[in-house]
C-alpha positions in Angstrom: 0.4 11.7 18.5 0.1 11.2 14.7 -3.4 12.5 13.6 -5.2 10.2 11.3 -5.3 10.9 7.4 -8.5 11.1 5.4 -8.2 10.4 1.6 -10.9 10.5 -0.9 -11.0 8.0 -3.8 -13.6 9.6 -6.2 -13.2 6.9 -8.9 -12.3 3.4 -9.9 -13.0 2.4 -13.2 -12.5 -0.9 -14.1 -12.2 -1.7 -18.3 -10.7 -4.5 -18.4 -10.9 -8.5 -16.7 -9.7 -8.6 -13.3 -9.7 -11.7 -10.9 -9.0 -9.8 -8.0 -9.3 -5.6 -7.2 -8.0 -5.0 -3.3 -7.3 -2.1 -1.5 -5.4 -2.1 1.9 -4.0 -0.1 4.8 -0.5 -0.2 5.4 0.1 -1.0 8.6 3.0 -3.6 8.8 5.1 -5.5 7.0 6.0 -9.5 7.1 9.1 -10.0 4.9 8.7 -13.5 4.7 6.2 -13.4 1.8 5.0 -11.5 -0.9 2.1 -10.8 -2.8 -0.9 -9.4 -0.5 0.5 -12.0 2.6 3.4 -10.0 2.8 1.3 -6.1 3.1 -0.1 -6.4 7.0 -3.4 -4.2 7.6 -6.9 -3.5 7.0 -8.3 -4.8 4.0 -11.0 -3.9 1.3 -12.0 -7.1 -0.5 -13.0 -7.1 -4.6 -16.5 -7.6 -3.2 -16.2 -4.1 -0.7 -14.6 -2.7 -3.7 -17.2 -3.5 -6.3 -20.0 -2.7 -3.9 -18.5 0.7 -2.4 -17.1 2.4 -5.8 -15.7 0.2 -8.7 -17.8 2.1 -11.8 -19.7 3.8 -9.7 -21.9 6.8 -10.3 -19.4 10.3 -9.7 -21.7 11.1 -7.0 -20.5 7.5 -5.3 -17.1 8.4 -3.1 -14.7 6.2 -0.7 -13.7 7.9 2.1 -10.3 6.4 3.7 -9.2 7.3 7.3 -5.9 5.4 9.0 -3.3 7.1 11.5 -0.7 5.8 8.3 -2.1 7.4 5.8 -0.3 4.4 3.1 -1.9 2.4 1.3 -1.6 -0.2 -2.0 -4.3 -0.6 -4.6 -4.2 -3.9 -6.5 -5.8 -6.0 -9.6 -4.3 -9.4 -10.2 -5.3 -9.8 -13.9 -7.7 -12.7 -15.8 -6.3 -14.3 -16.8 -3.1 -14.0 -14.6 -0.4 -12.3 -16.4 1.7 -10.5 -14.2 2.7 -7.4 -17.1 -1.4 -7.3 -16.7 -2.1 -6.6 -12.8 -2.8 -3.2 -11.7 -0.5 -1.5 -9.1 -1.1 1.9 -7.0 1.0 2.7 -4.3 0.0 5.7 -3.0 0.3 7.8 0.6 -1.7 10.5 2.1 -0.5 14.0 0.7 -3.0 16.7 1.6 -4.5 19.1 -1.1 -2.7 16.9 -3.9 -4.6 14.8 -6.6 -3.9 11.6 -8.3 -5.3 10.6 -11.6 -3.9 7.6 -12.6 -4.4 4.9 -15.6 -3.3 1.6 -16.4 -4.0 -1.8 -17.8 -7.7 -0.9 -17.9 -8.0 0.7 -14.4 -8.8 4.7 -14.0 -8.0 6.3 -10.3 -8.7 9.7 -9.1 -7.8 10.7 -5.6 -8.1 13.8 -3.3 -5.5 14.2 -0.9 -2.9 11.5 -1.6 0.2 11.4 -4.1 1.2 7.8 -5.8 4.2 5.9 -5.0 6.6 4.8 -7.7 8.1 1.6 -7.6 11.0 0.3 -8.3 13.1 -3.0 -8.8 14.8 -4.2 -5.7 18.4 -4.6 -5.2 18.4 -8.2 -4.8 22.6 -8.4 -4.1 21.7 -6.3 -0.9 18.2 -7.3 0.4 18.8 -9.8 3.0 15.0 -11.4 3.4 13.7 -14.8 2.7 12.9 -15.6 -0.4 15.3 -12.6 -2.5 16.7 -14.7 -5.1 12.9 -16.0 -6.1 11.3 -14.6 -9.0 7.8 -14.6 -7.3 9.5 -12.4 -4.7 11.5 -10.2 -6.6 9.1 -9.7 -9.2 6.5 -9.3 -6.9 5.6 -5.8 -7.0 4.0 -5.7 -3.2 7.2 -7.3 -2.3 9.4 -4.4 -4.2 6.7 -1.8 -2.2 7.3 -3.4 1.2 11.4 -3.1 0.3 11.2 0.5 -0.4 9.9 0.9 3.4 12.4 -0.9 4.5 15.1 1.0 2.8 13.5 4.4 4.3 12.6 5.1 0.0 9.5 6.6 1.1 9.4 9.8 2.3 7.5 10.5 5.9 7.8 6.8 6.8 9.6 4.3 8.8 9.2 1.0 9.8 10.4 -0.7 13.1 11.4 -4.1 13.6 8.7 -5.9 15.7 10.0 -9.8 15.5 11.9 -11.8 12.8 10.9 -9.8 9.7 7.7 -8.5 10.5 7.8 -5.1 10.8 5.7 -2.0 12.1 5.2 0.9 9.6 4.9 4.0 10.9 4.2 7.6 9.5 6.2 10.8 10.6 9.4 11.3 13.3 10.9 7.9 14.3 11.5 9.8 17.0 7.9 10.7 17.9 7.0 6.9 17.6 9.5 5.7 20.4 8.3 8.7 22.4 4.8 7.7 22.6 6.6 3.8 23.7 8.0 4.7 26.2 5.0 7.0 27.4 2.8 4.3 27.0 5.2 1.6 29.2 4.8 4.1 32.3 1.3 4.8 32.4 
């Protein structure tokens, strides 16, 4: 069984005007939308954020623990311009460091490595929705693509019902062990 992954954020700093700041597990996937909606798993709201370590003092930590390890930091800009929002990708990478700056946010990380995204093939993706700008553009969207496409090294997903998905990190071959382990107990 996959142990779970404990990541440090040491810092958000927050310079600039942001509607929303979320933080979320990645645990699944639903295909169907985009945005947040699309990104299944536990979430920290802009309030958790703000209270637990937005411009906190450097003494002020948040400690992350999930059997995934993968997880997507996000501003949505005020006002809303998308060239504006704030995007961190990023997946448990033990003993590695992220210090990362843009549009007015400052991260530092212990024990994860950030994700770069990329712009989805739209002639080959076969979801809902692929031909929409607020899909395609949609960097969540792009993120939840790039799992799909087995782009992100030490994860998989697995098809769970239409296009929802289950993400998974390590062996796909260790994940349908422990299935068929648990259907016989």
């Amino acid at each position: 069984m996959t142990k779970h992954t404990i990541i440090t954020i040491k810092k958000v700093s927050v310079k600039a005007r942001y509607k929303f700041i979320w933080l979320k597990s990645i645990e699944g996937l639903d295909m169907s939308k985009h945005c947040a909606a699309g990104l299944i798993g536990s979430t920290y709201t802009t309030r958790v954020m703000h209270e637990e370590i937005i411009n906190k003092s450097s003494d002020k930590h948040l400690t992350l623990r999930s059997r995934n390890g993968l997880y997507y930091l996000c501003g949505v800009s005020e006002p809303y311009i998308w060239k504006k929002n704030f995007h961190l990708p990023f997946k448990y990478a033990e003993n590695k460091l992220i210090q990362f700056e843009s549009n007015g946010i400052e991260v530092e990380t212990i024990n994860a490595e950030r994700i770069e995204l990329h712009d989805v093939n739209r002639q080959k993706c076969r979801f809902p929705g692929a031909h929409f700008p607020e899909y395609y553009t949609c960097r969540n969207w792009q993120f939840a693509n790039m799992l799909i496409n087995n782009e992100i090294e030490g994860y998989f997903v697995k098809n769970t019902y239409g296009y929802c998905y289950e993400v998974r990190r390590g062996i796909e071959n260790d994940f349908f062990a422990e299935m068929d382990l648990r259907n016989f107990k």
